[in-house]
N, C-alpha and C positions, 0 to 999 in steps of 0.2 A: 566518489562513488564508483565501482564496478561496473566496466564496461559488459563482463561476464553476468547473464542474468541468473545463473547457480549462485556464483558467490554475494551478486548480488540479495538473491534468496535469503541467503544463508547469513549471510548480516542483519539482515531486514528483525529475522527470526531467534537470531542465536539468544538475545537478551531481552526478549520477551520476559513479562513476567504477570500479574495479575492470575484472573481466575482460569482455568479450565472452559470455562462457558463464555468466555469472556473475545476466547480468541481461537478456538478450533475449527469455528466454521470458515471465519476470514482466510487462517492457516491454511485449511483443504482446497477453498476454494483458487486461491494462488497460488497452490501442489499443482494441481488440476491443470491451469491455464503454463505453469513453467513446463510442464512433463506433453502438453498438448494431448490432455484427454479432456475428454465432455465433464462438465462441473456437474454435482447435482441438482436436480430438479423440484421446481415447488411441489410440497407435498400435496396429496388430494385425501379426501375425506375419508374416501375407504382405504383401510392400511394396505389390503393385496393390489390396490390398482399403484401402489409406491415400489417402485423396482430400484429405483437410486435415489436415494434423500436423504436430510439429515433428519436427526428426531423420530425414528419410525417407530411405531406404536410394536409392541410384540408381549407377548404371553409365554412368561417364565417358568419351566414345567421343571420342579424340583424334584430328589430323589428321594419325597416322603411322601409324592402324591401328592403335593401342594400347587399351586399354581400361584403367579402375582404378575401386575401387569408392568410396563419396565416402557424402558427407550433404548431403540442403539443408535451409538451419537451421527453417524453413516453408514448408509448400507446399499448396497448395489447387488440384486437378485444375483444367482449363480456365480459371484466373482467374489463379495469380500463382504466383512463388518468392523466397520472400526470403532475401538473405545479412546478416543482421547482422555490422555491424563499429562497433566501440568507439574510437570518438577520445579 
């Protein structure tokens, strides 16, 4: 094992395999804690009082006028949203 905790990381990760759902959260949450920022936070009931989590509730506003209700897989107010996808 890798005294280096990147390479270390980065073995851990490289041959992952299974689902999407399976492994993004674990994934981010380890991103998180290697790069030393804050993990995200339990979500709460109302979607506006969620500024970093995963699974946040949101409302999909299409360009026919449509709307449909959705998740983004993390999201952190003013800074980012992530869609994880598994190759």
């Amino acid at each position: 094992m890798s005294a280096d905790p990147v390479e270390a990381f980065i073995a851990r990760w490289q041959s992952a395999g299974g689902s999407e759902r399976a492994n993004y959260q674990l994934f981010i949450t380890e991103l998180c804690y290697l790069l030393g920022l804050p993990k995200p936070e339990p979500a709460q009931a109302e979607a506006s009082d969620n500024a970093y989590v995963f699974e946040r509730r949101v409302t999909f506003r299409h360009g026919d006028g449509s709307s449909s209700n959705g998740f983004i897989d993390c999201y952190r107010r003013a800074a980012f949203i992530l869609e994880a996808k598994q190759t």
